[in-house]
C-alpha positions as CSV (number, residue, x, y, z in Angstrom):
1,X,-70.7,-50.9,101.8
2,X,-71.7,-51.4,105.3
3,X,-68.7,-52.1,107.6
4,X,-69.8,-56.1,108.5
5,X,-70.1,-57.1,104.5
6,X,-66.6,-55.1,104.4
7,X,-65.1,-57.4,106.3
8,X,-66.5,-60.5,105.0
9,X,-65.6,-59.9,101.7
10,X,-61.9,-58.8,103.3
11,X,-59.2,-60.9,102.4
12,X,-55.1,-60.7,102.8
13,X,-54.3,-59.3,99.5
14,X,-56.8,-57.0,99.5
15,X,-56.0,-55.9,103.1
16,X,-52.2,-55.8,102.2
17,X,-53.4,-53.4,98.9
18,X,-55.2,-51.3,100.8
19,X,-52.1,-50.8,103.3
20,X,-49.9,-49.9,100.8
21,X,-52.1,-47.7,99.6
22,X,-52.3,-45.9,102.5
23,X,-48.4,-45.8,103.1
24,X,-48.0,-44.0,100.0
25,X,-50.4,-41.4,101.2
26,X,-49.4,-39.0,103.9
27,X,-50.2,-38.9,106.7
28,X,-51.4,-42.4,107.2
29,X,-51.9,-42.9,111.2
30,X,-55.5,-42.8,111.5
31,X,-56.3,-45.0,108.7
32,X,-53.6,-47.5,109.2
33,X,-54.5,-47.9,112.6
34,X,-58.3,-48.6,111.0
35,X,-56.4,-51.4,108.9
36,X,-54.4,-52.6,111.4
37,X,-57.9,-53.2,113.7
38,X,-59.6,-55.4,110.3
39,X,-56.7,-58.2,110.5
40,X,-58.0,-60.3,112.8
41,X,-61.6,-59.8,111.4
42,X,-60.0,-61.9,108.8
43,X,-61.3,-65.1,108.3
44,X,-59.3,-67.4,106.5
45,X,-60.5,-69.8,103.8
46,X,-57.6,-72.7,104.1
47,X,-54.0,-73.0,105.6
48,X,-52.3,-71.0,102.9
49,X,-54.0,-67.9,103.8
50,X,-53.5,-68.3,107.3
51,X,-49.9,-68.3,106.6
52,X,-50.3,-65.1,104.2
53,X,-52.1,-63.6,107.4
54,X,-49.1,-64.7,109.8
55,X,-47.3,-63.1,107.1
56,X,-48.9,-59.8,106.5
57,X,-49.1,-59.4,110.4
58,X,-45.6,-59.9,110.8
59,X,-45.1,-57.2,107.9
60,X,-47.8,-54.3,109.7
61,X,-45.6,-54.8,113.5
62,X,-42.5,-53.8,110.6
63,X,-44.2,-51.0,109.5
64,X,-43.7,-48.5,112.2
65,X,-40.1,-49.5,113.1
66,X,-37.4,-47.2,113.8
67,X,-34.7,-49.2,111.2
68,X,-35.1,-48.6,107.6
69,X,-34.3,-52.4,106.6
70,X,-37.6,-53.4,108.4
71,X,-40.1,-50.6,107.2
72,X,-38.4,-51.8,103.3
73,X,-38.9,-55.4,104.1
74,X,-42.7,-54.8,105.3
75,X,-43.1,-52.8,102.0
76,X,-42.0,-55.7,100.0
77,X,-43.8,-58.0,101.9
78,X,-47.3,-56.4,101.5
79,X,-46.3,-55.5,97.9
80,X,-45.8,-59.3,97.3
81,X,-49.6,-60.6,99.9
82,X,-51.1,-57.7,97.6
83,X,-50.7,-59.8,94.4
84,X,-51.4,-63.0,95.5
């Protein structure tokens, strides 16, 4: 799939899948920073998923932290955007 019609078709859970994906396979730096650059390609559809975007961008800035709460909260987080 070309990389335009990949972001069109991009939405929050499947964004937030995709990162969790990636977490769980190491090391993750170069494609989570590929992830991290197709959040604000997002375009959302009504208010509900521009809160779950506020959301999962709050949750990525967690994922790189330094204290453990954080990087678990950002993992439950994205676990919960991924299945809605």
């Amino acid at each position: 799939m070309a990389p335009a019609a990949q972001l069109r078709k991009q939405n929050v859970a499947n964004l937030a899948g995709r990162i969790l994906i990636t977490l769980r396979s190491r090391p993750y730096d170069k494609e989570l920073a590929e992830l991290r650059s197709m959040i604000p390609n997002i375009q959302p559809l009504d208010s509900l998923e521009i809160e779950r975007l506020e959301v999962l961008e709050g949750a990525v800035e967690w994922i790189d932290s330094s204290m453990p709460e954080r990087v678990q909260a950002a993992t439950l987080l994205l676990e919960h955007l991924a299945k809605a």
